[in-house]
C-alpha positions as CSV (number, residue, x, y, z in Angstrom):
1,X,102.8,82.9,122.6
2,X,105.0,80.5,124.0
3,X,106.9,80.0,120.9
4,X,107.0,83.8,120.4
5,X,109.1,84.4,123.3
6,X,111.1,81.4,122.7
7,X,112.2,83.5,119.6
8,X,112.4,86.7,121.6
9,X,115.1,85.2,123.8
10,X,116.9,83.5,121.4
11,X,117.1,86.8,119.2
12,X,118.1,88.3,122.5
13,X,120.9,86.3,123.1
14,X,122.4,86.6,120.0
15,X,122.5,90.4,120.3
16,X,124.0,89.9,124.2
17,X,126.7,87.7,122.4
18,X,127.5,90.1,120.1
19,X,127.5,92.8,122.7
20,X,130.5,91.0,125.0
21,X,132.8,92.2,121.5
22,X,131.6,95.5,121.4
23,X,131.1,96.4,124.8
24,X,130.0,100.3,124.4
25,X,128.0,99.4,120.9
26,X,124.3,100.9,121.7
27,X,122.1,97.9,122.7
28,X,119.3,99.5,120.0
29,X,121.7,99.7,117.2
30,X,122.1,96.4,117.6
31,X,118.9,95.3,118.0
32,X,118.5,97.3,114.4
33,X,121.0,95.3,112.9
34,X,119.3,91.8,113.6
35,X,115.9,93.1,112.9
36,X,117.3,93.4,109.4
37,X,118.5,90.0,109.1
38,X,115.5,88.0,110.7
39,X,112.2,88.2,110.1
40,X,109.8,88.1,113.2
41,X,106.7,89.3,114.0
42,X,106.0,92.3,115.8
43,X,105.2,91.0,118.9
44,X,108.8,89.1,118.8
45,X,111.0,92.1,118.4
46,X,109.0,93.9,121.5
47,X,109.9,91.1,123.7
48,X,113.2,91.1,122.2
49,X,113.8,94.6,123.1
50,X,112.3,94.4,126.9
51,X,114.5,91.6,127.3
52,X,117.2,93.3,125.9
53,X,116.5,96.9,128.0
54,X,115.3,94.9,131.1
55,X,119.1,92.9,131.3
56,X,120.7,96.3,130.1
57,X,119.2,97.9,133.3
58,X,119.6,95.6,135.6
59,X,123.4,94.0,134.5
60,X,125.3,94.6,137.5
61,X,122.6,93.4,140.0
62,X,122.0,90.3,137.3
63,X,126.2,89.7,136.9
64,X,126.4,90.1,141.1
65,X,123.3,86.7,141.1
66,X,125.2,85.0,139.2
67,X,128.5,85.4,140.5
68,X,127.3,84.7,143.8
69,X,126.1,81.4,142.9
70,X,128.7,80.0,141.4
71,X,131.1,79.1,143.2
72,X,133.9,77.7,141.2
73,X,133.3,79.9,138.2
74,X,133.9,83.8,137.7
75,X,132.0,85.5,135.2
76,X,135.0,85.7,132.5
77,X,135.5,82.3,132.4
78,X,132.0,81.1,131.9
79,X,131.3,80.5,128.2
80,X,129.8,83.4,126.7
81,X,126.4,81.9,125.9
82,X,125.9,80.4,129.1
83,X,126.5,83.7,130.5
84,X,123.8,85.6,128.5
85,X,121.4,82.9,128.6
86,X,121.6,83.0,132.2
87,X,121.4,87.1,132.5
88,X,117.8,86.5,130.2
89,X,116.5,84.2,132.7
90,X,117.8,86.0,135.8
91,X,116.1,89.1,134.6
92,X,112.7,87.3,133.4
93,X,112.7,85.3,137.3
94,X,113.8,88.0,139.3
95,X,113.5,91.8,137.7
96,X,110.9,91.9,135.2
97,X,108.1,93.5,135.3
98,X,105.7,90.4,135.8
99,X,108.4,88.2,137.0
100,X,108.0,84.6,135.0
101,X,107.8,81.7,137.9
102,X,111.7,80.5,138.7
103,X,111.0,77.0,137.4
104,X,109.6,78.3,133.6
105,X,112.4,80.7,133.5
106,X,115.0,77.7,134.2
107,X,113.6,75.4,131.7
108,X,113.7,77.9,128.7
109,X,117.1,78.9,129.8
110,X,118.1,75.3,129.7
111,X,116.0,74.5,126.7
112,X,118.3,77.5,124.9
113,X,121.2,76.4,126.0
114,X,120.7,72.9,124.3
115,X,120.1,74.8,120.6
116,X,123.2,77.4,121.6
117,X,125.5,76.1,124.2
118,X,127.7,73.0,124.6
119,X,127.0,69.9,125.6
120,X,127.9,71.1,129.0
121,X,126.0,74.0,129.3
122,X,122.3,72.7,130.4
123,X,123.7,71.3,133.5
124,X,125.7,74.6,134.0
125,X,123.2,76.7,133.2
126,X,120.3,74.9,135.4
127,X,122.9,74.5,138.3
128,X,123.4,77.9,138.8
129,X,119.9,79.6,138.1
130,X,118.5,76.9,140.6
131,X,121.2,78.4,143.4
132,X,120.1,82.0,142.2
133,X,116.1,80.8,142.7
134,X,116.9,79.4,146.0
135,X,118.6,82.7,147.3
């Protein structure tokens, strides 16, 4: 299971990276578009899309988090992976349905951002989701 949703937010990201170019593109349309190019199993593309819906719904409550807590960055000039990885785990910790626990949510945000993000980006990442947590 845990490998399943490993894939569901990596899958995830990638569509949130490709929304920050196409800002008004439909979320689903672009969900279409991946499920086209990657195979997964069912249960990967319906964690896929509630992530997907769940950040959609939530995104200016999840961009005011993470703004908050960080201090020396604004949301434009965080890298754009960092960015989305963080709005996954923000919504998983604190707006999901069954909320994951802060420190599972950290770690596969961090674990993500190794694969995706610079060499930077775990401490980034894992700095500013543990200020959200602690809020």
């Amino acid at each position: 299971m845990s490998g399943a949703r490993r894939l569901s937010r990596e899958l995830a990201l990638q569509v949130l990276f490709q929304r920050e170019f196409a800002p008004s593109a439909d979320i689903n349309s672009n969900l279409n578009a991946f499920r086209e190019s990657f195979a997964a199993s069912d249960e990967v593309w319906d964690y896929t899309r509630e992530l997907l819906a769940g950040v959609d719904q939530n995104f200016k409550e999840i961009d005011a988090l993470i703004q908050k807590s960080s201090a020396h960055w604004s949301l434009p000039r965080m890298a754009l992976v960092d960015r989305n990885i963080m709005r996954i785990a923000v919504f998983e910790a604190k707006f999901a349905a069954e909320p994951l626990p802060p420190a599972v949510a950290i770690n596969e945000a961090v674990e993500i951002s190794k694969k995706f993000g610079t060499n930077d980006s775990p401490a980034f990442v894992n700095g500013i989701l543990d200020q959200i947590v602690k809020q």
